[in-house]
VEXDREN-2710 file (C-alpha; in Angstrom, 1 decimal):
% VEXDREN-2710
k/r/px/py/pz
1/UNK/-10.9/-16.6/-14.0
2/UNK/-10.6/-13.8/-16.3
3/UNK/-7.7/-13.3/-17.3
4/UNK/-7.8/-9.1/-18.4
5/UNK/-10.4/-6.9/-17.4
6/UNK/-10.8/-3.3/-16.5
7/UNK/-13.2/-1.4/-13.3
8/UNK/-12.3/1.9/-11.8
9/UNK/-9.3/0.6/-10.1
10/UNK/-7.3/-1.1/-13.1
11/UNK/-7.7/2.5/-14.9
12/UNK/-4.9/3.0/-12.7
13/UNK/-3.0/0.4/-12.9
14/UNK/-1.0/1.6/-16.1
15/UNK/0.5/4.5/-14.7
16/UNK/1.3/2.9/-11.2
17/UNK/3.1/0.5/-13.2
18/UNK/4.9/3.4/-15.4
19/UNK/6.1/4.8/-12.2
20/UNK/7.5/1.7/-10.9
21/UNK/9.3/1.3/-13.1
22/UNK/11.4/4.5/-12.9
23/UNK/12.7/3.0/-10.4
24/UNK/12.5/-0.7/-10.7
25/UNK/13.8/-2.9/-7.5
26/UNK/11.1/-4.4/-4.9
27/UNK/7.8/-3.5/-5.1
28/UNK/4.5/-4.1/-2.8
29/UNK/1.0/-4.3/-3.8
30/UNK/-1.3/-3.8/-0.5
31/UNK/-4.5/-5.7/-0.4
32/UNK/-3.4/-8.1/-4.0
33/UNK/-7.1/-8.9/-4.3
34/UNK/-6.5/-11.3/-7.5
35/UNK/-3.1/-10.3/-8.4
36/UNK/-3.8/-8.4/-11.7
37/UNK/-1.5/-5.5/-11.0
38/UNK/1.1/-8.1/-9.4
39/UNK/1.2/-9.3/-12.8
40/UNK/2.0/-5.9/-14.5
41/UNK/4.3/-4.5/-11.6
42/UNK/6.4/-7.8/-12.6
43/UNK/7.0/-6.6/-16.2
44/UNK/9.6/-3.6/-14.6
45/UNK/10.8/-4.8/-10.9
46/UNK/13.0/-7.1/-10.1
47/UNK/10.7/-8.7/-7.1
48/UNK/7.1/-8.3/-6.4
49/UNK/5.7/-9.4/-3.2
50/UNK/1.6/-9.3/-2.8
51/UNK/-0.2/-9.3/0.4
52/UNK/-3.7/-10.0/0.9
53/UNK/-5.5/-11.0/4.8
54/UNK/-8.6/-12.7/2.2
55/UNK/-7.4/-16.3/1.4
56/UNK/-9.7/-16.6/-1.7
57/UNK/-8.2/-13.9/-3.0
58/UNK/-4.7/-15.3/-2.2
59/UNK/-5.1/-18.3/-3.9
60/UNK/-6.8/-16.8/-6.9
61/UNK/-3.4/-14.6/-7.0
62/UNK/-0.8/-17.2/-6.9
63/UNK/-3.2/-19.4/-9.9
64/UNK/-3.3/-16.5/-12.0
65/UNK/1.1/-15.6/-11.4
66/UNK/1.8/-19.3/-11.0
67/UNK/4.4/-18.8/-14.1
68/UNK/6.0/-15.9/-12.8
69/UNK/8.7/-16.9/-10.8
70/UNK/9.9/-13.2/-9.5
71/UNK/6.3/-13.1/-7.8
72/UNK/5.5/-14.0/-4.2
73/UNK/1.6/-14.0/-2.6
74/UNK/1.5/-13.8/1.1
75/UNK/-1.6/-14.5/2.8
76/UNK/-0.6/-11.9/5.6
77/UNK/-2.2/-8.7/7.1
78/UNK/-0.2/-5.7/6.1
79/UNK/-1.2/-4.3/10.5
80/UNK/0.6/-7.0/11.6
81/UNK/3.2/-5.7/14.4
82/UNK/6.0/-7.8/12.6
83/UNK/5.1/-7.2/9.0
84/UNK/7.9/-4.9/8.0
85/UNK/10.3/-7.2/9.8
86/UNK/9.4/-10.4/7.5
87/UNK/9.0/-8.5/4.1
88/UNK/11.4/-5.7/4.4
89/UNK/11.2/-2.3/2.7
90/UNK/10.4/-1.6/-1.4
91/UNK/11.2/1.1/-3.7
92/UNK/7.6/1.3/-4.7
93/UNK/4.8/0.5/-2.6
94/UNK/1.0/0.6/-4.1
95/UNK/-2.0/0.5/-2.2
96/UNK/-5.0/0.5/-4.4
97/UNK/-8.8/0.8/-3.0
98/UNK/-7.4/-1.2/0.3
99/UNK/-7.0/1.9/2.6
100/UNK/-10.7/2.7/3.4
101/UNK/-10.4/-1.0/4.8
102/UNK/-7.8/0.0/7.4
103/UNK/-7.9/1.9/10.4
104/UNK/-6.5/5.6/8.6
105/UNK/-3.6/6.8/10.6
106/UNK/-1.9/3.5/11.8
107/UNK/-2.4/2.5/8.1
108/UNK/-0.6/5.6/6.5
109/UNK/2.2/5.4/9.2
110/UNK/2.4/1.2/8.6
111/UNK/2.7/2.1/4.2
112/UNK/4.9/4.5/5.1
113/UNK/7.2/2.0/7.3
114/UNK/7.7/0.2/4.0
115/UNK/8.6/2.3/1.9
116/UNK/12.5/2.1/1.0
117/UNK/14.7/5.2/0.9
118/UNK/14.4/6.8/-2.0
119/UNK/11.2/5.1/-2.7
120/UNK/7.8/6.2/-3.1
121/UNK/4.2/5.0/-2.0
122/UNK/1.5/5.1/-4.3
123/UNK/-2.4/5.1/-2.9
124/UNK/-5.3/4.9/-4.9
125/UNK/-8.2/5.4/-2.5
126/UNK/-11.8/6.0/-2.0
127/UNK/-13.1/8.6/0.0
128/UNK/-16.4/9.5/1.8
129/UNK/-18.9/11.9/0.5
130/UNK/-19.5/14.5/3.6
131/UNK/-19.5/18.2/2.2
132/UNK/-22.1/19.6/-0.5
133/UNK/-18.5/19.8/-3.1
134/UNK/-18.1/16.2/-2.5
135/UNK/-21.7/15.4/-3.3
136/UNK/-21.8/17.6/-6.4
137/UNK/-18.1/16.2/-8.1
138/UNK/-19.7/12.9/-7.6
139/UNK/-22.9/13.4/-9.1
140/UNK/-21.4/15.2/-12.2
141/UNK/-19.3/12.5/-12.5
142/UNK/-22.4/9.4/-12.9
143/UNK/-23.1/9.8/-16.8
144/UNK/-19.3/10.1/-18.1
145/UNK/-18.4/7.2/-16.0
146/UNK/-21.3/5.2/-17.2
147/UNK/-20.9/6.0/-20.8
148/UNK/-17.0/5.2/-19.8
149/UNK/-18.0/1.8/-18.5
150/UNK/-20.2/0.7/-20.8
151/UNK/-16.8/1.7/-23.7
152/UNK/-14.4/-0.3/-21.6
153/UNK/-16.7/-3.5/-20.5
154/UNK/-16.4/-2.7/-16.5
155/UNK/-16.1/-5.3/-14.4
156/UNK/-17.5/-4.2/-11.2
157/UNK/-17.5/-7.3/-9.4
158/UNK/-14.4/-9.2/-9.6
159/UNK/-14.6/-11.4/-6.0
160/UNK/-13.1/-9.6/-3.6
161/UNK/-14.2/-8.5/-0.3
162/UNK/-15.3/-4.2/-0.3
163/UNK/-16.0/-2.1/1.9
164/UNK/-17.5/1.7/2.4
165/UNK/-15.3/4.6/2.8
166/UNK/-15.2/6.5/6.2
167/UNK/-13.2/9.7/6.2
168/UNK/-14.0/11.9/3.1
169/UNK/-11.3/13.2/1.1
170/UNK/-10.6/16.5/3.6
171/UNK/-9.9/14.2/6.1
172/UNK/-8.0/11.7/4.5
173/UNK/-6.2/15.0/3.5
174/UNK/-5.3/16.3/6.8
175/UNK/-4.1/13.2/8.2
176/UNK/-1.9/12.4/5.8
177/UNK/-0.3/15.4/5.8
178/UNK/0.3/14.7/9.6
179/UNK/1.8/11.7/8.9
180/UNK/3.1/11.5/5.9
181/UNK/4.9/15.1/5.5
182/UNK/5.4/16.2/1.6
183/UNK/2.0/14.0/0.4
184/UNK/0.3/14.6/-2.4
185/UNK/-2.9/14.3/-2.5
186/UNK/-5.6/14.9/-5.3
187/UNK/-9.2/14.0/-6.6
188/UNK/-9.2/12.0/-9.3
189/UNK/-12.1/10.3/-11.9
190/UNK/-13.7/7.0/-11.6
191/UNK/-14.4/8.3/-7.5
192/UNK/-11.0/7.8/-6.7
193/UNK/-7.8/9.6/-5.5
194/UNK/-4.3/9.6/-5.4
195/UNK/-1.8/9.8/-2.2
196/UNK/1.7/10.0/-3.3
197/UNK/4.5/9.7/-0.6
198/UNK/8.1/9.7/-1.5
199/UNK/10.8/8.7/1.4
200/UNK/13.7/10.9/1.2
201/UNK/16.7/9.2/0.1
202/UNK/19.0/10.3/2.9
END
């Protein structure tokens, strides 16, 4: 297995990682795939627990952070009713291309479940293109990120089950905002954006 490698989701990884680390403690990576980001989240928390409901990708997690003892891989299913009873709450909690997987709103309010007081949740999503704007930002965006990719060595396919996205980002919007209230949500490159959700400590 590679070891290192970068795609459209790993170009995140750096500053998910940064802000975990302002506040160090427990931290959750939804959807694990391989573990990469485990890996990194593990150089500034305390604890890092993975879950992933693909068992390939489970055990290709816990080969590659066999050595890193403060690391635990769950083969688990993050819409489980009892999930947040077995695992707890974190101060950080990422979710990166693993929401359009999951059924929206019971996903948001399930991430948000799990995040700790004080702590924050961090998506990294895809979203659907619907309207003519969401069309045209993606099309402007082909030759950069090819010409990115090609810099960088992207690793498109690195095992893991995918999936299309649904709801385009307007909707994704809207809901979170309903049930998440205070998320931030923007467009980002590589076809991605960010939700950011922080629990009020209190």
């Amino acid at each position: 297995m590679t070891e290192e490698y970068w795609n459209h989701n790993v170009a995140f990884h750096r500053r998910i990682v940064r802000d975990a680390g302002l506040r160090g403690g427990r931290a959750l990576d939804v959807g694990c795939g391989d573990g990469l980001l485990l890996a990194r989240l593990a150089t500034v928390c305390r604890c890092v627990v993975g879950i992933d409901p693909d068992e390939q990708a489970v055990v290709r997690a816990c080969r590659r952070l066999d050595q890193i003892p403060q690391i635990e891989v769950r083969l688990d299913d993050v819409m489980d009713p009892d999930l947040p009873e077995r695992v707890g709450t974190f101060e950080t909690v990422s979710c990166v291309a693993t929401l359009h997987h999951l059924p929206l709103k019971p996903a948001l309010r399930r991430l948000g479940e799990l995040v700790a007081p004080g702590g924050r949740l961090i998506v990294v999503g895809l979203a659907a293109n619907k309207s003519p704007w969401d069309w045209t930002l993606s099309a402007l965006a082909v030759l950069p990120l090819r010409v990115i990719g090609a810099l960088y060595g992207e690793m498109r396919d690195i095992g893991v089950a995918t999936a299309t996205p649904r709801e385009s980002f307007g909707e994704i919007r809207d809901t979170a905002s309903r049930m998440l209230p205070g998320a931030r949500i923007r467009r980002r490159f590589y076809y991605r954006y960010t939700l950011i959700w922080d629990r009020p400590a209190a």
